[in-house]
Structure formats: C-alpha cells, structure tokens
N, C-alpha and C positions, 0 to 999 in steps of 0.2 A: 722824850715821851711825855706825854700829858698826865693825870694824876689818875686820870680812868683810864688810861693805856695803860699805867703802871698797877693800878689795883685789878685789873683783869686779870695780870698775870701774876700777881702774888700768890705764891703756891704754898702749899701743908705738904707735909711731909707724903710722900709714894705709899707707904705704910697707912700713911691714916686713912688713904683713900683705898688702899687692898691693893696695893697694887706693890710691886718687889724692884726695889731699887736695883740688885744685881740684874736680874733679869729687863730693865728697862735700859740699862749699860747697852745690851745689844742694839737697841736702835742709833743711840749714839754710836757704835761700831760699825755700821751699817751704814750711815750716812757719808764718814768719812772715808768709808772702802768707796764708795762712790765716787766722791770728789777726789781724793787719790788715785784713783783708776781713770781720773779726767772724762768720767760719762756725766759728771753734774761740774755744775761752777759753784752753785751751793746751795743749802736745802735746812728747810727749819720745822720743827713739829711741834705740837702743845698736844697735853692731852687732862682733861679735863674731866672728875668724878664728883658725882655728888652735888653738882656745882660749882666744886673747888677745882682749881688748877692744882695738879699734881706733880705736871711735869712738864719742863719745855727744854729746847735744846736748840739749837742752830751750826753750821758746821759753813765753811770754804766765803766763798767771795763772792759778791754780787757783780766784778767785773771782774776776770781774771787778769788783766794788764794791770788795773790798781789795787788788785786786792782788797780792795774794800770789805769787811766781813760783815756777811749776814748777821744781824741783831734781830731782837726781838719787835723793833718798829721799821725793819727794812717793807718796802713795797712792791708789790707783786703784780703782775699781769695775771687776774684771776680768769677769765676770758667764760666757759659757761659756768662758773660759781654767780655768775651777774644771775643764772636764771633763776634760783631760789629767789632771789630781791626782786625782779621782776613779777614773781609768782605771788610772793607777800604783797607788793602793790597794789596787784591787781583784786586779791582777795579782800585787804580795805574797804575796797570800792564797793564790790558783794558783799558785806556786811553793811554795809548804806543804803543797798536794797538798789546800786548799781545795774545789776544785771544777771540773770540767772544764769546756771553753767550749760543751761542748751536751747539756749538765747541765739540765733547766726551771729557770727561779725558782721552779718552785711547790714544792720539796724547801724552801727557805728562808723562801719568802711563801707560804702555800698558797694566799690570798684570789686569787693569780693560774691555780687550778688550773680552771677553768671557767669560762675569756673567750669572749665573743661578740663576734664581727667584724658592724661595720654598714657591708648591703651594698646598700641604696635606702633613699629617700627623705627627709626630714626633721627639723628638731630636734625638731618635734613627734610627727612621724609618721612613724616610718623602719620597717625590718626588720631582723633580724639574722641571723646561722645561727652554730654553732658552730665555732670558729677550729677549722681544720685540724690544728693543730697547738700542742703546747705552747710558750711563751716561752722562750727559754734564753738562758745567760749571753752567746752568740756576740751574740745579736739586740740584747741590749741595748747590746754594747759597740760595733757597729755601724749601730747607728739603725733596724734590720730589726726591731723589734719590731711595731709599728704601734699607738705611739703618737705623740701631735702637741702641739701647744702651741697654749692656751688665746687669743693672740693675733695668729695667722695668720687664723681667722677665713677659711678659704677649703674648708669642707667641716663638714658636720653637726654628727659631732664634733668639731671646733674650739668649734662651737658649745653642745656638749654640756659642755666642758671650762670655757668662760666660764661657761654658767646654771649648776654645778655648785660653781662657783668650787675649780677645781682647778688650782692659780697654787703649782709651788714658790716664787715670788714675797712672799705672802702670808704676813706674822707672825703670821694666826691661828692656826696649827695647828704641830703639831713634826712631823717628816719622817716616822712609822710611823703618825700619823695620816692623813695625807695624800696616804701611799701607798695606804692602805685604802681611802680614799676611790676614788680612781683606779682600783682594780681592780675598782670597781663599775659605771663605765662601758663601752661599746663597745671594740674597736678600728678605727683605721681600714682596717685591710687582714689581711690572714694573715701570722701571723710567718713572715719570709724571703722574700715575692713584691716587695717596696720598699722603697726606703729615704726614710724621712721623717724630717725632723730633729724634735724632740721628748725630754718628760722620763725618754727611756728609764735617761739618767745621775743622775735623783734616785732612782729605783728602784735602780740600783746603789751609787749611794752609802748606801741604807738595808741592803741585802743585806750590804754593807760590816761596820755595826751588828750585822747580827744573826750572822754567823760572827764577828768579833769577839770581841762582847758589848762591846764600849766607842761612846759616840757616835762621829758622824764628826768633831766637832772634836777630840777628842781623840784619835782614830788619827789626823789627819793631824799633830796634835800631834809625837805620841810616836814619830811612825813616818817623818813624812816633813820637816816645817819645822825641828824643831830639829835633827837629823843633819844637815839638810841645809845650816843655817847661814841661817834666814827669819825672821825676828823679825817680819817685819811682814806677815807673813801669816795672814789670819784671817777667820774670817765676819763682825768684827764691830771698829767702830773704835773703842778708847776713849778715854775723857777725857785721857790722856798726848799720843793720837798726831791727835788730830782738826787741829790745826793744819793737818797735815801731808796733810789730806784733801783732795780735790779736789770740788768740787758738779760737780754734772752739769746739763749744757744744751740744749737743742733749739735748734732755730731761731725766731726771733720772726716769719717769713713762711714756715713751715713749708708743703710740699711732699710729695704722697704719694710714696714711692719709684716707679722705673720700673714699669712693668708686667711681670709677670713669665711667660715665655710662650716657644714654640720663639726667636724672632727680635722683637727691639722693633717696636713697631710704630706709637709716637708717638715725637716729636723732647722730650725731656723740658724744660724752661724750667731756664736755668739759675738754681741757688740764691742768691738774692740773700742780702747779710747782715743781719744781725741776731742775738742770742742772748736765750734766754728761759730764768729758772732752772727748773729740772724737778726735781732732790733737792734739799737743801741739805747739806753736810756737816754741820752738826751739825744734830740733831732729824729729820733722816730715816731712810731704812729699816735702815743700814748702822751705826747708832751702835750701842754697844754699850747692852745686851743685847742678842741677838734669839733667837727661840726655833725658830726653822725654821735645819736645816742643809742647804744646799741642794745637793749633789753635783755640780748641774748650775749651777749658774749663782751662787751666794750669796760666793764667795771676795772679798776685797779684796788689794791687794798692790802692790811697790814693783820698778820697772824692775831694781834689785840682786836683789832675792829671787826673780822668775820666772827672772832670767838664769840663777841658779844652779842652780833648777830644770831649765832647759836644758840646762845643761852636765852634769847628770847626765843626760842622754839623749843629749845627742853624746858623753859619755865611754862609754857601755854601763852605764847603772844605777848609776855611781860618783861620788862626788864629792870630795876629799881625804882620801879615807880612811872613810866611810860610802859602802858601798854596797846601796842598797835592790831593784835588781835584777840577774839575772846578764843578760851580754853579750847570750846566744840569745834570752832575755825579750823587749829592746829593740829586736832586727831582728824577731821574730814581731811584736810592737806595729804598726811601722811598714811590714811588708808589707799590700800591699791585700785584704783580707777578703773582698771583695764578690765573686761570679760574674764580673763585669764594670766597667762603668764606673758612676760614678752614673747616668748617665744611661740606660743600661742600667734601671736601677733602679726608671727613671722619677723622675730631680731633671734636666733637660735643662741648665736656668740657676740654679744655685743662688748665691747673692748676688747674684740679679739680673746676672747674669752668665754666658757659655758656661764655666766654669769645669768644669760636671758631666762634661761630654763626654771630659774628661781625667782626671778625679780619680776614684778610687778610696776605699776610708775603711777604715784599719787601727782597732786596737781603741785606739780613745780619739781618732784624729783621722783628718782629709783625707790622701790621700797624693798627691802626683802620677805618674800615672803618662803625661803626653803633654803636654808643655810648651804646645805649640802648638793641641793642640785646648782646653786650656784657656785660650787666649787669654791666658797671662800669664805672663811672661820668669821663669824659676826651671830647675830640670832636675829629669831624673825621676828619683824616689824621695825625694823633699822630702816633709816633713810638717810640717804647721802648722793652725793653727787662732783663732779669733778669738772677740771677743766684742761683745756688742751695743750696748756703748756707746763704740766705736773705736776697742777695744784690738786685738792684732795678735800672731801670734809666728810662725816657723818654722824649720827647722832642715835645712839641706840638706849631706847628707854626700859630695856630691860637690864642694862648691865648701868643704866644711868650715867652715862661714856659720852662725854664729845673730844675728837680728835680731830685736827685740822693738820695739813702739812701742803706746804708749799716748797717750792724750787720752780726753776725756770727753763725745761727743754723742750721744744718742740722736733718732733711728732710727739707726747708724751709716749707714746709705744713703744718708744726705742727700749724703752728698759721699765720692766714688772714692777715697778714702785708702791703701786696700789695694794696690790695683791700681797703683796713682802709684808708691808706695813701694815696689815691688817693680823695676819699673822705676830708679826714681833709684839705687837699690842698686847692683844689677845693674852701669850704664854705671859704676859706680866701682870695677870689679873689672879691673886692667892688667897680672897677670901670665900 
C-alpha cells in the first residue's frame, strides 16, 4: 500500500470517535457468519468519524480456490459507486459555468434532440408519441430522464435495450458509440414524470467527454484520482495490480430476488450456501484493456481510495489540499432534487425494499430524507449509494459517519447486507 493508502486508514481508538469496541465486534461476527455460511467469498468495512478512521475490518478470500484474503488494499468491482465520480465530474464542469442543470443534452449530444417516449404495447409491437419535453442535465443527474437498464427486463423497453444490446456493460463498443446507439431507441416515460434507475450516468459521463474533449479515464485521471491521492482506481485492472483483484461470485443454489411490488407478498426461502465463480479476476471483463468507459457502473477500486473519495464530500469538495469542488457544490449535490419522494416518483420499494418512500435522489445519489419510512436506521439528510455486486457507501453529516463496505456477489439481493450493516453501525454509536 502506498503511504496515503496507509494514512487513510490509520485509525484512533472506536472510543475516541463514540463509537463501542464490543459493540463494533458484532460486525466483525457478522461478516464471517457470512463467509462461513459460504453466501460471501469475502467482505471488508471502514468506518470513519469525525474524519478519523475508527474502524476497519476485512474477513474470507478474494478467490476461494486460493484463498487469497481480503486486506485492506484488495480491489473491487465497484460497478454504480462509478456514479458519484461521474456526478463529481460532471459538476466540475458546472462550476466552470459548463452548463446549467436544465440546459437539454441535445446542445452537447444532438442524436438526443428528437426522443420518442413508448407509451403501449410491445417489444414487437408498441407505439410511441413524441417526449414532452427535451432531456436535460437535471434529468440525468437524477434518474428522471427515462431511461432504463437492459436487465430489469420489467417493461418493453428493457426489452428493447436487451435485443438492441445496449449494455454500458459490453466491451464492444466505446461509450460515444453507445451512446448513439441508445438515443436511437424509446424512452420509457417523459423526462421529469419518474424516476427510474438506469444508464442516464453513461450518458453523462460521455457529455463529460465531449465539453472536455478528453476521455472519461483520463478526466477522472487528471481531475479527480490523482489530486485526490487513488492509485487504484480505474476502469480497468492490470497486470501489476490483478493479484490484488477480487473474482466475483453468485450463489451456486441461486434464488430470484424478492418480488418487487407496494408490500411482499411471498415469504422469500432462505438463501442457503453455496458460491459459483461468475468473473474471474484475471481474463474477465475488468482486466486491463477495456475499451468501454462506463460513467455508470465500469470503475474498479480499493476501500482506501473510495474513502478518500468520501472524505472529499464530508470535507465540502476538499481533500488535503486539493480541492475539486467548492463547499455550496457539495450541499446542492446532496440536497433532494426530486418534487418529492421516490416514491412519489413512482419507485415505492427500491432495493426491494420500503426505502423509496423515504429517499429522495440529490444529483449523483439517494438522499434520506425520513429515516423511518425508509425503513432503515441512518438520519435525514444522509447520502449514499451502492452497487450491484455488494458494494456499499454513505455519508451522514449529522452523525459525521462515513462507512464504506465492499464484497463481491452478484445479484447483491441475494442476501440483506445493506440494510444488516446499517443497523450493526448504528447500535455502535455511544456518545
């Protein structure tokens, strides 16, 4: 580890930051009932008060054939934790006097200047009319564009996004390609009637590109990992750092997620163990080269490097002396954007979960704004955000708390990690 990897993580005592050593034991208990029960290969947490690291921990293996064990500079498939860096990017640019938040993209993309919204029928056989309204920077940094993601697979165009093969996912193509592609299709609603999670953050991260004029690895290069002190953050793993990669797993008695809907309405089975490799660190999607920079979901990176990331958003855009945004920036960011609640929105249970009913979505993540109707112990005005192979962050300026936790399974659904871990936090807070 580097000497800012390793001063990241030098921690004060649990105590000095109010926080209960016994009581912080249970996460560490928690984690290895996990990887003992073979639902995780292995999984690591920091948690961070005051500024100071307090606590960090890591547990099991980052390949289960070599045992490799998770440390505190192992690397992660972060997949949408890429969106906050994308959101910071773009907000840069808006303070440059870039572009306003309800500015169209089509000033930047034109191919988005004549969208059709599909409003019946099917992937074969639908209709369209034309969107209400043009896309703008607001819609994107909010999810209100209406666009979707190619494997929800719960509406037309989901369907249209699959036969289309429009996957920021996908090594064929490079992001201004792919973008084209995309604005050839539907949407699924009128920019600003809903909020749907979807590639509105690969779109921004190309917009990125094009007021630039540099790719997006290299402005987040030049702009935000190395000011910021991240070495290991990157779309792509190489040959130096792949030890240091973790594979990715599913479950080998794999399980669809709950049903998603106002109130469950089956008793779900619990997930028994087993694990099944699904990437492999080396030779799959993430080694280096790769030729798609995906804004939304393609980043890799290491429990030190997002922290730091962090800590330039609980400092106000600052970080020891690089600062990439000013203070007013980072409370705009993290106020709620939306009319109302998600759910308002029309997202009721988003993670499968009553979480919508309380959350709100500032530009670039979730915000809480009702602890309680989103069913999950944090307070309001918390922002955080996740990603789809069990990774984890948020940032709460009333308890002055950053907590990040990482592991590696995809669906993340299979198993309540977020929600556990918000909890076990929480009861370890005693001042």
């Amino acid at each position: 580890m580097t000497r800012q990897e390793l001063r990241a993580l030098q921690t004060v005592s649990p105590e000095q930051a109010g926080l209960s050593s016994e009581r912080l034991g249970r996460i560490s208990r928690w984690m290895r009932d996990h990887v003992e029960r073979e639902l995780l290969a292995g999984a690591s947490v920091v948690i961070n008060r005051g500024g100071e690291t307090a606590w960090f921990d890591s547990t099991g293996s980052l390949d289960v054939e070599t045992k490799t064990p998770v440390q505190a500079d192992s690397i992660f498939r972060i997949y949408s934790m890429t969106k906050p860096v994308t959101s910071v990017a773009a907000m840069m640019l808006y303070e440059q006097g870039a572009f306003q938040l309800d500015e169209p993209i089509a000033r930047f993309l034109p191919e988005f200047k004549n969208m059709q919204v599909l409003v019946s029928g099917s992937v074969d056989e639908h209709q369209c009319l034309p969107a209400r309204s043009l896309i703008t920077m607001r819609h994107l940094l909010t999810h209100t564009a209406g666009f979707t993601y190619d494997f929800f697979m719960a509406s037309p165009v989901d369907a249209l996004y699959n036969r289309h093969g429009i996957s920021f996912a996908s090594g064929r193509y490079e992001l201004a390609e792919m973008v084209e592609r995309l604005a050839q299709l539907p949407l699924l609603f009128h920019p600003g009637t809903r909020w749907n999670y979807g590639v509105s953050t690969d779109v921004l991260g190309r917009i990125v590109e094009v007021i630039s004029g540099k790719p997006l690895d290299q402005f987040f290069q030049e702009y935000i990992f190395h000011p910021l002190g991240m070495p290991d953050t990157a779309f792509a793993v190489d040959q130096q750092r792949l030890d240091r990669f973790s594979a990715m797993y599913t479950s080998s008695t794999r399980m669809p997620p709950p049903r998603v809907g106002p109130e469950p309405t089956l008793l779900a089975p619990e997930l028994t163990g087993g694990l099944k490799l699904f990437d492999p660190a080396a030779g799959g999607r993430f080694e280096a080269p790769v030729r798609m920079f995906s804004g939304g979901g393609g980043l890799t990176s290491t429990i030190p490097d997002y922290l730091r990331f962090c800590l330039m958003l609980r400092n106000g855009g600052e970080l020891e002396g690089a600062r990439l945004l000013g203070r007013k920036t980072v409370e705009f960011m993290r106020s709620n954007h939306l009319p109302g609640t998600m759910a308002d929105m029309g997202e009721p249970r988003f993670n499968n979960c009553h979480m919508g009913a309380g959350l709100g979505f500032g530009l670039g993540f979730a915000v809480v704004l009702n602890p309680a109707r989103a069913e999950s112990m944090g307070s309001e005005g918390e922002y955080f955000w996740t990603g789809m192979a069990n990774t984890q962050f948020w940032i709460d300026p009333a308890e002055d708390l950053i907590v990040i936790q990482m592991a590696q399974l995809m669906p993340s659904t299979l198993v309540p990690m977020r929600r556990e871990l918000r909890s076990l936090v929480y009861q370890s807070i005693i001042d």
